[in-house]
N, C-alpha and C positions, 0 to 999 in steps of 0.2 A: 637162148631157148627158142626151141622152135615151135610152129603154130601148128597143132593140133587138134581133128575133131571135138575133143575134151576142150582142150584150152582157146578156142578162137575167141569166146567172148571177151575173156580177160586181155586180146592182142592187140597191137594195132591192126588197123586193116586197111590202109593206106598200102596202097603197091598189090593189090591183091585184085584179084579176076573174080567179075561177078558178071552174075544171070539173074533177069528179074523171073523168078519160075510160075509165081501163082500170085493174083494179084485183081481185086474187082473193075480195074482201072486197065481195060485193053488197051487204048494207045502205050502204055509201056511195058506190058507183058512182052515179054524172048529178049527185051535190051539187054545188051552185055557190053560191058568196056572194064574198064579196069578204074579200082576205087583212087582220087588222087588228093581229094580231099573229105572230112566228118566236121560236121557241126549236132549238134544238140539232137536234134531232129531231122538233119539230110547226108545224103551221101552224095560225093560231086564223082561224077563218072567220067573219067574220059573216053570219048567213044570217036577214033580219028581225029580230027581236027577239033571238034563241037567238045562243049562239055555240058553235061545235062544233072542236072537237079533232082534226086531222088528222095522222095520223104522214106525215112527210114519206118513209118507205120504203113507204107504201101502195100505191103504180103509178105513172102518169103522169098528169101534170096539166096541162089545157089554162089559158095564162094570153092575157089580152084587154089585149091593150096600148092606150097613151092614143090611137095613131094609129090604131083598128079592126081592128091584124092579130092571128092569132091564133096561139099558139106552144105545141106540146107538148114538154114537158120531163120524163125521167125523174126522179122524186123520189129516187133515190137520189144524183145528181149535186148536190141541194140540200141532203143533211146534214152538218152541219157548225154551227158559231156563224154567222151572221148576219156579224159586225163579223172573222170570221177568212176566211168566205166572201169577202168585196170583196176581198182581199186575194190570193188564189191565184191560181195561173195557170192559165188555162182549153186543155184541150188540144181542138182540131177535133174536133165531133161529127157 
């Protein structure tokens, strides 16, 4: 199945292109890399060589799905386990 608009929350999002879009914390507003790892409350970026720490309650974050669309998601709708995340039920946002 593939990850769409509708279904990103439900996905994994590991392997996935992200943008920090809006966020009160400048030092990491416009970062983008790509997601390589999730824990509870962070996303691990790889951005070239470095990998950086993102709290997933930092703002919203734009993610680049495998078919070129592009989807902003508030990062607080992402916290949570990863493996407890697929599981919930998503209410219409």
């Amino acid at each position: 199945m593939y990850v769409t608009p509708e279904n990103i929350l439900r996905h994994e999002l590991i392997g996935l292109q992200l943008k920090i879009v809006q966020t009160r914390n400048r030092s990491i507003r416009g970062i983008s890399g790509v997601v390589v790892d999730e824990s509870k409350n962070m996303l691990i970026l790889s951005k070239g060589e470095r990998r950086l720490l993102i709290p997933k309650t930092a703002g919203t974050f734009r993610f680049k799905l495998s078919n070129g669309c592009l989807v902003d998601v508030d990062g607080t709708r992402l916290v949570g386990r990863p493996e407890s995340r697929l599981k919930t039920r998503i209410r219409r946002w």
